[in-house]
TIDRENFI-112100 format. One record per residue (C-alpha): x, y, z; residue number from 0. Coordinates in steps of 0.1 Angstrom, whole numbers, plus 5000, padded with zeros to 4 digits. Layout:
<vexses>
VEXSE,X,Y,Z,NUM
...
</vexses>
This chain:
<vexses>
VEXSE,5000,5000,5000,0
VEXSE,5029,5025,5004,1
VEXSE,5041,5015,4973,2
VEXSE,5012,5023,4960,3
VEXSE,5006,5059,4975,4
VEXSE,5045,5067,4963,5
VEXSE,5038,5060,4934,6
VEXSE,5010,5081,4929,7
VEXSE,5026,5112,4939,8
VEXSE,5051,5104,4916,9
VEXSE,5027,5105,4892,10
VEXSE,5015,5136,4906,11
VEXSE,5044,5154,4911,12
VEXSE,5053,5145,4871,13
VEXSE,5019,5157,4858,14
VEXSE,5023,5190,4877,15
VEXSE,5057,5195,4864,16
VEXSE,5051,5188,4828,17
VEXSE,5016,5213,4830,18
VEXSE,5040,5238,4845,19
VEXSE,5068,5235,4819,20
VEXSE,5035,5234,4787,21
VEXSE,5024,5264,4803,22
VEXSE,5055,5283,4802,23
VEXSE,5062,5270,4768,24
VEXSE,5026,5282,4762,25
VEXSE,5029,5315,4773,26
VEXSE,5064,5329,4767,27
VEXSE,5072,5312,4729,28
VEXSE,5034,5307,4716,29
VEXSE,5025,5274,4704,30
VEXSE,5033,5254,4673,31
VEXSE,5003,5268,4645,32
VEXSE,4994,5302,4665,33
VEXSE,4990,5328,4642,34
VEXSE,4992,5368,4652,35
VEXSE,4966,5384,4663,36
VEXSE,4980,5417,4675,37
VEXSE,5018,5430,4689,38
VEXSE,5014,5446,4715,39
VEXSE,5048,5472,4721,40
VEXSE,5056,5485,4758,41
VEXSE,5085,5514,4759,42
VEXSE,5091,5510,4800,43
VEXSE,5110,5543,4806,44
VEXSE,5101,5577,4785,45
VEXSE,5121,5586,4752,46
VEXSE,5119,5604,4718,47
VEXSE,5137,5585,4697,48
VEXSE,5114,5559,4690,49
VEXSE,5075,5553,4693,50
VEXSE,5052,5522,4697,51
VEXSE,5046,5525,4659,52
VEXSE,5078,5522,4648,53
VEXSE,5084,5493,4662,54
VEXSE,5051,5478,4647,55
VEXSE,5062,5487,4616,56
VEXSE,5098,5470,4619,57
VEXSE,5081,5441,4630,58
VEXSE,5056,5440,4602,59
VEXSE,5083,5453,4577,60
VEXSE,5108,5426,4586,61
VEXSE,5086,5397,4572,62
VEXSE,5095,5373,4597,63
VEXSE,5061,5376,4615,64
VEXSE,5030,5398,4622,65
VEXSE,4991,5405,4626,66
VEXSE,4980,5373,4602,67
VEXSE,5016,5359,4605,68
VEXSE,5024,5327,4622,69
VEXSE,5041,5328,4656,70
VEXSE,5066,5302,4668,71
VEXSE,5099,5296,4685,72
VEXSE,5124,5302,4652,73
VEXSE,5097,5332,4644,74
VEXSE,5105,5348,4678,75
VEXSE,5142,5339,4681,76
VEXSE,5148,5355,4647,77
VEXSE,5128,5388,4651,78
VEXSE,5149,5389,4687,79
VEXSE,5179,5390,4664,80
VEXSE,5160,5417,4644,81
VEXSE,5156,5441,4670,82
VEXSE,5186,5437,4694,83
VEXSE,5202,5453,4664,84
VEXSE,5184,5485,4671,85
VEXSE,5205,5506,4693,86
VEXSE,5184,5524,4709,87
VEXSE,5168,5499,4724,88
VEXSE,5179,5477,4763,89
VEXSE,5163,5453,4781,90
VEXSE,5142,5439,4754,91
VEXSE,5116,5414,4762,92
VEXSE,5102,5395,4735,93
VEXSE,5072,5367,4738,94
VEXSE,5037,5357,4725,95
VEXSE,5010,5346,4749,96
VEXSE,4986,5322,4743,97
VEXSE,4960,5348,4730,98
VEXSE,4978,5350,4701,99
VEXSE,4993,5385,4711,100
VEXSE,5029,5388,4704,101
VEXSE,5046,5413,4730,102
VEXSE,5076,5434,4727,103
VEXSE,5091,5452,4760,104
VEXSE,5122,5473,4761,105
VEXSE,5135,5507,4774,106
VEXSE,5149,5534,4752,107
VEXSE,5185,5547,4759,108
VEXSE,5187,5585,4768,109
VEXSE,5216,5603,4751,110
VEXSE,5237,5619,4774,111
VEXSE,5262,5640,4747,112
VEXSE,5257,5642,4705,113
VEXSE,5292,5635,4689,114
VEXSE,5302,5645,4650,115
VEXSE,5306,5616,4633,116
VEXSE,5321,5610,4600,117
VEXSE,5308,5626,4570,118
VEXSE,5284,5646,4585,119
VEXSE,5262,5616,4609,120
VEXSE,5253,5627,4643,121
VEXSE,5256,5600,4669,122
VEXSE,5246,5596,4708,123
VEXSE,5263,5581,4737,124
VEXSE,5247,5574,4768,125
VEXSE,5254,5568,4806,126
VEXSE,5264,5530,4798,127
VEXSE,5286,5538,4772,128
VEXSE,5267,5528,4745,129
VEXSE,5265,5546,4709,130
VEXSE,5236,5544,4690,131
VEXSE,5223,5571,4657,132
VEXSE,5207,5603,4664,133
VEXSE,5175,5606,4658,134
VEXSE,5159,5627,4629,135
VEXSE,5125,5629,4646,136
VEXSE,5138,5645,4680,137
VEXSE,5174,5664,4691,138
VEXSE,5182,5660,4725,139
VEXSE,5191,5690,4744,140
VEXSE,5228,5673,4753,141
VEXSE,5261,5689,4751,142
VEXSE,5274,5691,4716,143
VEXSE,5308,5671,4708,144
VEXSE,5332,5673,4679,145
VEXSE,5365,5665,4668,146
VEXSE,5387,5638,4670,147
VEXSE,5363,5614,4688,148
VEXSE,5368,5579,4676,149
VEXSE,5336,5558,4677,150
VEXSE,5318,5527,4667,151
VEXSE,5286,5535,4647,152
VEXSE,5266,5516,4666,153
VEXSE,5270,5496,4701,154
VEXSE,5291,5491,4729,155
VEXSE,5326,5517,4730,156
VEXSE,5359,5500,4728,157
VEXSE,5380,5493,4759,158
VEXSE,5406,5516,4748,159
VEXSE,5386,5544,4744,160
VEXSE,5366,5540,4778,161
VEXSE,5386,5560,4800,162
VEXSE,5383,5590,4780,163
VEXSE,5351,5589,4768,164
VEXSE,5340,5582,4808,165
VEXSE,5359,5613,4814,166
VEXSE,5342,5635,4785,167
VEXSE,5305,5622,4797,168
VEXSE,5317,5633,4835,169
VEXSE,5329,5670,4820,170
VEXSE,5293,5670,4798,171
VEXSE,5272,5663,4823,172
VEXSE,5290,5687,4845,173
VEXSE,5282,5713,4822,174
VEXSE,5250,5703,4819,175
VEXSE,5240,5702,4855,176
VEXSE,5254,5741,4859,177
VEXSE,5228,5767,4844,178
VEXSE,5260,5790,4838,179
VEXSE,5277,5768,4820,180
VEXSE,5250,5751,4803,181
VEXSE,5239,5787,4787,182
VEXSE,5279,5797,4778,183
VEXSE,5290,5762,4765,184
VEXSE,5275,5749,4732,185
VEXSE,5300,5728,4718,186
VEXSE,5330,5711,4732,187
VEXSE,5356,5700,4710,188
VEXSE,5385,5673,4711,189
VEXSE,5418,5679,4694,190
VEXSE,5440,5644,4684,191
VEXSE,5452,5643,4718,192
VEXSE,5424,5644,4742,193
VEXSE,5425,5680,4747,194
VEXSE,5392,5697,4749,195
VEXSE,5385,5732,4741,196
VEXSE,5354,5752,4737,197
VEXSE,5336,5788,4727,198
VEXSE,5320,5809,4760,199
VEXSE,5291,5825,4738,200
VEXSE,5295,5853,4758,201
VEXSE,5321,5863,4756,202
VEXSE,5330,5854,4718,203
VEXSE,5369,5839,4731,204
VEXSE,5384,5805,4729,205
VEXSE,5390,5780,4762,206
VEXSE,5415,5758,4761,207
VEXSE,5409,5735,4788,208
VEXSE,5435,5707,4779,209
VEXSE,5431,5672,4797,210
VEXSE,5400,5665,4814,211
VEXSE,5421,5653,4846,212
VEXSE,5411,5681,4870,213
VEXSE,5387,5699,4850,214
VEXSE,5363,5710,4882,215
VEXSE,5395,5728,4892,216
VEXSE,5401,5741,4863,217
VEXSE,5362,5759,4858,218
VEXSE,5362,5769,4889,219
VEXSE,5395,5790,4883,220
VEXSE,5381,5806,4848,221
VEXSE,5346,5811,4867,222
VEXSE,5369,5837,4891,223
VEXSE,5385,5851,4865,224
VEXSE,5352,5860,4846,225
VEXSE,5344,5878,4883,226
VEXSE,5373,5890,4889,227
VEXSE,5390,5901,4859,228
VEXSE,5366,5898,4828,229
VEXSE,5339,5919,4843,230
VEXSE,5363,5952,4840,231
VEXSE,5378,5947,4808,232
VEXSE,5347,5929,4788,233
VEXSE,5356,5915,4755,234
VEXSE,5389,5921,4749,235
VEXSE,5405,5886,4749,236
VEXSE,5408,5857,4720,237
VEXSE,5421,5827,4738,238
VEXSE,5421,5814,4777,239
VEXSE,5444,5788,4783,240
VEXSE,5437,5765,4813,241
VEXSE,5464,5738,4801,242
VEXSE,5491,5747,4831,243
VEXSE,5487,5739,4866,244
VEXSE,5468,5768,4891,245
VEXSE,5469,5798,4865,246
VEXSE,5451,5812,4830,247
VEXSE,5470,5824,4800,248
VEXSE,5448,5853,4785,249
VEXSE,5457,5862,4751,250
VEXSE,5446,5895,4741,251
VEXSE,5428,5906,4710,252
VEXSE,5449,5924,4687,253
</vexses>
């Protein structure tokens, strides 16, 4: 008799298992002979770079499935493939239920500086270090970088190039984050050797800043000049250098 009852939650224990593993099946890769019945897109953070119909139409555009298209495993594995090339999107979540609604989740990065790319493209970096296209729908109110910024097109930044770029997004969100700044800096740019540089709009002159090591001590010196000095004599200089340790270089105009 206790063979018996063992073996009957055996049984039970299997049956419960396999409905559990046929229902996740079910519900996260839609079963064999399903056929699309709606997608259903979910942007989990707010962004401009992107909307809910876009992706709809990449989905339908792509071929691989859609509203009156079958839905299956290879289906969903290669439209995955399909849109973890899109850039701008992380943390992408992609399953069909057993409703026949296919699902896409994902969050859209935020740009954190606009760089000059190569022949005239425009791309983004964000917080994670990840370059993806500008958008021609939306421009980001970001700092503005140009120069001699070496970037992938698309995707994660080399390892060689990490440090520096960590070190530029620091500096741009600096500015950023200071109303002064913010208003006076529009563009930075980056010379073959790291060094930054950059206009103060008003004041029409030139800052060379140099390497981004101790840049916070470096502001805060040309902020007391402005206060100091610049108040009396107003326009009247082309160039501030901030390359040498604890002093400005003023170069007059002419």
């Amino acid at each position: 008799m206790v063979k018996v009852a063992w073996n009957r939650v055996v049984l039970c224990i299997g049956i419960v298992g396999l409905t559990v593993y046929l229902l996740v099946v079910f519900f996260s890769t839609g079963k064999i002979g399903m056929t699309c019945k709606s997608i259903e897109v979910r942007i989990n953070n707010e962004g401009r770079l992107v909307t809910k119909q876009d992706v709809r139409d990449i989905i339908e555009g792509s071929k691989i499935t859609g509203v009156g298209k079958p839905l299956d495993e290879e289906r969903l594995k290669k439209l995955r493939g399909l849109l973890e090339t899109k850039s701008y999107m992380k943390d992408l979540l992609l399953y069909a239920t057993g409703d026949s609604v296919l699902h896409v989740e994902f969050k859209q990065r935020i740009p954190a500086i606009r760089v000059a790319g190569d022949r005239g493209a425009w791309y983004y970096i964000d917080s994670e270090l990840h370059v993806f296209p500008a958008s021609m729908r939306y421009a980001y109110d970001v700092p503005v970088v140009t120069g001699q910024v070496q970037l992938p097109p698309k995707g994660k930044i080399p390892e060689k190039e990490t440090v520096f770029v960590e070190k530029l997004l620091e500096f741009a969100t600096f500015v950023a984050s200071s109303p002064f700044w913010n208003a006076q800096i529009q563009q930075i740019h980056i010379d073959g050797k790291q060094n930054v540089e950059f206009t103060v709009t008003s004041e029409r002159h030139l800052i060379r800043l140099g390497q981004l090591d101790g840049y916070r001590r470096k502001m805060e010196g040309l902020l007391a000049f402005y206060r100091k000095v610049n108040s009396y004599t107003g326009d009247s200089y082309r160039i501030l250098d901030l390359r040498f340790e604890n002093q400005i270089i003023a170069v007059k105009n002419v």
